[in-house]
N, C-alpha and C positions, 0 to 999 in steps of 0.2 A: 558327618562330613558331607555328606549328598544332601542333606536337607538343606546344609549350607548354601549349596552350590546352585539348587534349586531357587533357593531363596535371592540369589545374586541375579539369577539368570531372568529372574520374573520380578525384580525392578529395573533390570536394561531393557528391557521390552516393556516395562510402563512407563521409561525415560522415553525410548526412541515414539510410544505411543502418542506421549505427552508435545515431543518435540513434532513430529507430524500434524499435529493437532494443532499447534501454533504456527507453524507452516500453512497450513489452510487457511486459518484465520486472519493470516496476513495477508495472503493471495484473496482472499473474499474483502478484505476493506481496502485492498489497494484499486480494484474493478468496481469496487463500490464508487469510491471516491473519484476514479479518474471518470465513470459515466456520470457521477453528479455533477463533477467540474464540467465536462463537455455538455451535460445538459444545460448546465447554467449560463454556459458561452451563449448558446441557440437564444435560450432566452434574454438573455442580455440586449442579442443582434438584434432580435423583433420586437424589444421596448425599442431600440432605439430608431429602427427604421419605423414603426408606431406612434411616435414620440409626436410628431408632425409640428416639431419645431417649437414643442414646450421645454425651457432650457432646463427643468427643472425634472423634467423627465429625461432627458438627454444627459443630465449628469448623473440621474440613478442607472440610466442602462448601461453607462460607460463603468462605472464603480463595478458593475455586475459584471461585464467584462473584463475588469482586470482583476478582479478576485477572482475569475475562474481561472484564467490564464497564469495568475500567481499558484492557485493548488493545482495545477497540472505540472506547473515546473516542480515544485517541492514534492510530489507525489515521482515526479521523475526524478530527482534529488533523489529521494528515498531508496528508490529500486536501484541504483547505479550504489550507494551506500552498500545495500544488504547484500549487493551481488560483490562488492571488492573486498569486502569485510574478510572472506574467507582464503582471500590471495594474499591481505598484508599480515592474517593471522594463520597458517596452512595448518600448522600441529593440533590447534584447540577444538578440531567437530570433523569428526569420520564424515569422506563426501556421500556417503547414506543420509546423514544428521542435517546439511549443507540447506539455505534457503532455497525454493526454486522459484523465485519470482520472475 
């Protein structure tokens, strides 16, 4: 019976290990993404103040700005998501288990 018990108690702490583990992971590509997005804003702005009135560079720095400004919104989409999840769903993840982005 104690081996049993042993045995239960050392895959809830390979779950919560597991679950933590994906919690990082997620917290590490959300600060990924949102610094690439912002990096890619910066560069966007300096093609296009660089551009010196080629329309054709003027249309790729603008594209490059709003693809960054579109994955910061979705990257903030994402985090307002993984943060409510746990309010419309409260019974399904001990707030230990809980995202903390």
């Amino acid at each position: 019976m104690k081996l049993t018990y042993l045995a239960i108690e050392s895959l809830d702490k390979l779950q919560k290990q597991i679950v933590d583990s994906a919690n990082d992971i997620g917290q590490l590509l959300l600060y990924l993404g949102g610094g690439l997005a912002v990096l890619f804003l910066i560069i966007g702005g300096i093609r296009y103040i660089v551009a010196a009135g080629n329309e054709e560079q003027i249309k790729a720095a603008k594209n490059t700005i709003i693809y960054a400004i579109v994955g910061l919104i979705l990257i903030v989409i994402s985090i307002v998501i993984v943060n409510t999840l746990p309010a419309i769903f409260p019974n399904t993840m001990p707030p230990s288990e809980q995202p903390k982005f």
